[in-house]
C-alpha positions in Angstrom: 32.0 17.4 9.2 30.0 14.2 10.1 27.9 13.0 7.2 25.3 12.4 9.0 24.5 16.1 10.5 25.3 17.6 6.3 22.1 14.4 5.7 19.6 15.3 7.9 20.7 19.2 7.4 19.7 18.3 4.0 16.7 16.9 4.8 15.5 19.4 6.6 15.9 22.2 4.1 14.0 19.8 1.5 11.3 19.4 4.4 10.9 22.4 5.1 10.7 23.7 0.8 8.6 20.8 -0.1 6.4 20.7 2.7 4.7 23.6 1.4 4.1 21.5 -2.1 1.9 18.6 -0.5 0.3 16.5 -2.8 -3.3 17.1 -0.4 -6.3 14.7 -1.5 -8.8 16.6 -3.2 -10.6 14.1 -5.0 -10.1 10.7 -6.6 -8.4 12.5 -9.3 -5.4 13.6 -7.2 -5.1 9.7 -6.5 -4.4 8.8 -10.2 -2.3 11.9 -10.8 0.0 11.3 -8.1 0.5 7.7 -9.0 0.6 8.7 -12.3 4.1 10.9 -11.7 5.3 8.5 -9.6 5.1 5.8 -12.1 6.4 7.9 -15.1 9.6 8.6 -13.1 10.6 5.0 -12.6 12.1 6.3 -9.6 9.4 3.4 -6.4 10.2 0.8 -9.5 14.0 0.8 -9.7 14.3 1.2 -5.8 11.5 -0.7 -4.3 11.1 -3.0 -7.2 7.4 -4.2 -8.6 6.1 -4.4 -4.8 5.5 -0.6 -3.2 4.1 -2.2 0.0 6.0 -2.6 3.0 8.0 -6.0 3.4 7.8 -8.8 6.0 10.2 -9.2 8.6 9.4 -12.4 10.8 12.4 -11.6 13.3 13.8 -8.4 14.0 17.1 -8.9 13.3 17.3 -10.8 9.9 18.6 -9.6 7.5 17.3 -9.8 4.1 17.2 -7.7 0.8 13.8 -5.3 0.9 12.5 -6.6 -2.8 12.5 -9.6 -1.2 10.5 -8.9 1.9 8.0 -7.4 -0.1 7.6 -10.5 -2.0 7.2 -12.6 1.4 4.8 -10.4 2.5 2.9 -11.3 -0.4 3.3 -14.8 0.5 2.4 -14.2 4.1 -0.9 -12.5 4.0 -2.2 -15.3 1.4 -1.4 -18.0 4.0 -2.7 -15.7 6.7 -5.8 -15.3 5.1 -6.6 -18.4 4.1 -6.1 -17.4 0.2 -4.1 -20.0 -0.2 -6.9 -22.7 0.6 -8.8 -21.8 -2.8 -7.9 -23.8 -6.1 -5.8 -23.2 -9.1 -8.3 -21.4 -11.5 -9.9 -19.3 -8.7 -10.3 -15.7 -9.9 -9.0 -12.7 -7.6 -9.6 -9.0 -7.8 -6.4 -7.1 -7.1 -8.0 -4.0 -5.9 -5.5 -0.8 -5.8 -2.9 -3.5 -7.8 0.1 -0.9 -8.8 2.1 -1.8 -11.1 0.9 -5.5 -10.6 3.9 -7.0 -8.9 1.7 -8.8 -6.1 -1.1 -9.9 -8.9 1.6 -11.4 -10.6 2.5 -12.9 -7.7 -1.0 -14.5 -7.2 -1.1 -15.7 -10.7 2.1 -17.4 -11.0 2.5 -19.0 -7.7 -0.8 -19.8 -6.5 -2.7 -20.3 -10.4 -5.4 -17.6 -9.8 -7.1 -15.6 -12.7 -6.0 -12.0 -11.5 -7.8 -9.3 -12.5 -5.9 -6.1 -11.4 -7.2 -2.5 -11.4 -5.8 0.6 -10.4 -7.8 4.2 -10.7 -4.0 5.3 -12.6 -3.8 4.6 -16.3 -0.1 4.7 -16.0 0.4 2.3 -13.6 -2.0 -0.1 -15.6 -0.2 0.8 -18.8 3.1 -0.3 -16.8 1.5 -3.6 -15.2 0.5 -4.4 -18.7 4.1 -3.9 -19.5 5.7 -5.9 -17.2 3.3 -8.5 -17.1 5.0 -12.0 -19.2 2.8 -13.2 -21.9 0.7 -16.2 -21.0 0.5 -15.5 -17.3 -3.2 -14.7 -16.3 -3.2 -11.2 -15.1 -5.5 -8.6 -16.6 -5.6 -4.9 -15.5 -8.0 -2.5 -15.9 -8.2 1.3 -14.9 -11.2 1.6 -12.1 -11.9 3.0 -9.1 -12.3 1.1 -6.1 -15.0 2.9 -4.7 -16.7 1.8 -7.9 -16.0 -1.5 -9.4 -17.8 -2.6 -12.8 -18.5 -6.0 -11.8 -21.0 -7.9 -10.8 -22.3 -9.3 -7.3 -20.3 -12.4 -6.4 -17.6 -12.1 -9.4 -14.6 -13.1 -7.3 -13.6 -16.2 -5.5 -11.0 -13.8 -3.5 -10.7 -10.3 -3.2 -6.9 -8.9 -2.2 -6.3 -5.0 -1.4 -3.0 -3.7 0.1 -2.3 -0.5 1.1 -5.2 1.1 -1.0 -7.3 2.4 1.9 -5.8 5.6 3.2 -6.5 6.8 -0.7 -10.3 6.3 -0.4 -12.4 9.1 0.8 -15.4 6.9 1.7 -14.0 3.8 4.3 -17.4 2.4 4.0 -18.2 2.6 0.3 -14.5 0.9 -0.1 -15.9 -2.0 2.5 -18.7 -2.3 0.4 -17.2 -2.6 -2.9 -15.0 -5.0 -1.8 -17.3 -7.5 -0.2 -20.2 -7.1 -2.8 -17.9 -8.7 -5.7 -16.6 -11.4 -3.4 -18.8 -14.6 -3.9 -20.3 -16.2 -0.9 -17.3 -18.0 0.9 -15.0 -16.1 -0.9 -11.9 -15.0 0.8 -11.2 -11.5 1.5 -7.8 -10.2 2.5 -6.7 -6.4 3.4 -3.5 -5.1 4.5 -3.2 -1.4 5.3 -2.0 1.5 7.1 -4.3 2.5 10.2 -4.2 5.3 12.5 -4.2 5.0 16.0 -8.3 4.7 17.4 -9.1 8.0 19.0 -10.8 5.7 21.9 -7.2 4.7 22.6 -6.3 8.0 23.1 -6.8 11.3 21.1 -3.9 12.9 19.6 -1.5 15.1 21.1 0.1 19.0 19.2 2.9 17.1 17.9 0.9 13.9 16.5 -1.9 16.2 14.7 1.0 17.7 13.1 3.1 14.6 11.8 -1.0 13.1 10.9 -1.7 16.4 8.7 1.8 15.5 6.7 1.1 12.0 6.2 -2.0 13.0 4.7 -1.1 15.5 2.7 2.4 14.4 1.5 1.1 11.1 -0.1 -2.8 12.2 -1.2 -4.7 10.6 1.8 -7.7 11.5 2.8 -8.0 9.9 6.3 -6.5 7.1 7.6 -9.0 4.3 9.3 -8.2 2.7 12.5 -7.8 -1.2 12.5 -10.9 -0.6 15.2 -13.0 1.7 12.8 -12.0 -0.5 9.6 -13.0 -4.0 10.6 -16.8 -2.5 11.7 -17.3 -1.0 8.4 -16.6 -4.7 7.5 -18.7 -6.0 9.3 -21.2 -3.1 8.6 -22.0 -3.6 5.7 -24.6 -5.6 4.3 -22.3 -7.7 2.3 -20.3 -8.8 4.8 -21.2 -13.1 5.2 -18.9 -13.8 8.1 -16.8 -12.6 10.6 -13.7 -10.6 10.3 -10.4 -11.2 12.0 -7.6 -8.8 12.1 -4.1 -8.4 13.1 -1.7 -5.7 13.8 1.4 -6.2 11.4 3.3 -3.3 12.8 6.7 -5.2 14.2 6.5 -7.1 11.2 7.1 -4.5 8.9 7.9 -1.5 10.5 11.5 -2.0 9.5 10.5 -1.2 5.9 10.7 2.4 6.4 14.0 2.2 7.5 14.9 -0.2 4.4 13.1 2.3 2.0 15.7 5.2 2.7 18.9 2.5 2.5 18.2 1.3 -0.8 18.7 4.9 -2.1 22.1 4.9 -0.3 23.0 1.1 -1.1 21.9 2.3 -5.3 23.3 6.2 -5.4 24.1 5.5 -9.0 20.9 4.7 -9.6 18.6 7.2 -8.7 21.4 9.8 -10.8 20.7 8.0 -13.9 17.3 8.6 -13.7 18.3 12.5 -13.6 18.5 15.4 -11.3 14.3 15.8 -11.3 14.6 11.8 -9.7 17.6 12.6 -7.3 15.3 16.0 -5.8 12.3 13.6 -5.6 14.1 11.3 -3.8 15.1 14.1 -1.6 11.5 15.2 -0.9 10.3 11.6 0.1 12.4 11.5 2.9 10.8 13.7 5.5 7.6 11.7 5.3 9.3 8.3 4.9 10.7 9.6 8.3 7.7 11.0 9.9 6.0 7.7 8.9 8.6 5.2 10.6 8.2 7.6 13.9 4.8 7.3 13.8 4.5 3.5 13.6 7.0 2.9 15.9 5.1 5.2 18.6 1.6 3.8 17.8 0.5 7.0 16.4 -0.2 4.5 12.6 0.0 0.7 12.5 -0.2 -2.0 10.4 -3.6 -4.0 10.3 -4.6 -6.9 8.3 -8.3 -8.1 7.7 -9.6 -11.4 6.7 -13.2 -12.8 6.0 -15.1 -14.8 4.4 -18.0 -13.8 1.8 
């Protein structure tokens, strides 16, 4: 029997089992929980490495290893946003950091003070971890929507794939912009729902949507359209804001995310039978997620301004 059809037989039974355990948004709470498991089971770390964001692919066909795209992409949306242009000693707020992979990142290769913060405690506690002694990364358990710091506090402020989780687009606008100094440099990368004024959803697409929601604890999903004017809504906001749509640039991620189980069998078993049946569960939404950026139901937006 083909491999393939016993696979996505597989699948499909998990699907359907796990579909009815979804992991719905219910309040900020639900965020840190979720992350909270995910971190404790090693499982994103040892697959996906210290970056859980998608990965940069400049040209469709290259190949290259997925902890490494994640790393370029890094490297991509600091030149694209102009982060790159501030000096060593600059201090950044990682906003939504992880388990710190991209503030380490900033602070190693560019010289910024980091300040990471995350609203789990056990992804800090594991930044903290990983994080070598000396390099200037600090992480703190907050919540976006709001930060304890001051007006003007950061020379940059850098946020990646943090949006869907906040229940309030423009309170996470906001927050953002009111601890970025005036001509500060703001950079945003996230996932963004097609704008219903390009065309509303059909029967199918509201169903995918309501899994992507509820599988990974998202409230709503912005538009690129809807995001950049609560930018440039808010009374914060110093300058203009640019954006891009990222989608053929990482879209392959998805598609890398599955591999990487199949290229490391060995080592999602050694994390235990509880890893190898969360694995499992992941898959349907992984897949859901790569249809739904490669039919423009989701795409990838980045946003850049200056304080």
């Amino acid at each position: 029997m083909n491999i393939f059809i016993v696979f996505f037989a597989l699948i499909s039974i998990a699907g359907m089992y796990f579909f009815s355990l979804g992991r719905k948004y219910i309040s900020s709470k639900t965020v840190a929980s979720s992350y909270d498991s995910w971190t404790n089971d090693r499982l994103l770390e040892n697959l996906w490495g210290e970056h859980i964001h998608l990965g940069y692919y400049q040209y469709k066909n290259i190949k290259k290893d997925f902890k490494q795209a994640k790393i370029d992409f890094v490297h991509q949306l600091v030149v694209w946003s102009g982060l790159n242009n501030l000096p060593k000693g600059s201090r950044i707020i990682d906003i939504g950091c992880g388990i710190g992979g991209s503030s380490r990142i900033l602070a190693k290769d560019y010289g910024f003070d980091v300040v990471g913060v995350s609203i789990s405690s056990e992804q800090i506690r594991r930044a903290i971890e990983l994080t070598p002694k000396g390099l200037n990364c600090e992480f703190l358990v907050m919540d976006a929507l709001d930060l304890n710091f001051e007006k003007g506090s950061f020379d940059g402020v850098w946020s990646v794939e943090a949006g869907p989780h906040m229940f309030d687009k423009q309170r996470y606008a906001d927050e953002m912009l009111r601890v970025l100094r005036p001509g500060g440099v703001l950079a945003v990368a996230d996932w963004n729902r097609r704008d219903p004024e390009d065309g509303e959803m059909n029967r199918l697409e509201k169903i995918i949507m309501h899994q992507l929601l509820t599988q990974w604890t998202h409230p709503e999903f912005s538009s690129i359209k809807s995001f950049k004017k609560n930018l440039l809504k808010s009374r914060f906001c110093g300058g203009s804001v640019e954006t891009e749509d990222w989608t053929l640039k990482t879209i392959r991620s998805w598609n890398e995310s599955i591999y990487e189980g199949f290229r490391r069998p060995g080592l999602i078993l050694r994390l235990g039978y509880k890893a190898f049946f969360k694995a499992i569960r992941e898959i349907p939404t992984i897949l859901m997620m790569r249809w739904a950026f490669g039919t423009g139901l989701m795409n990838f937006g980045v946003f850049k301004s200056r304080g």
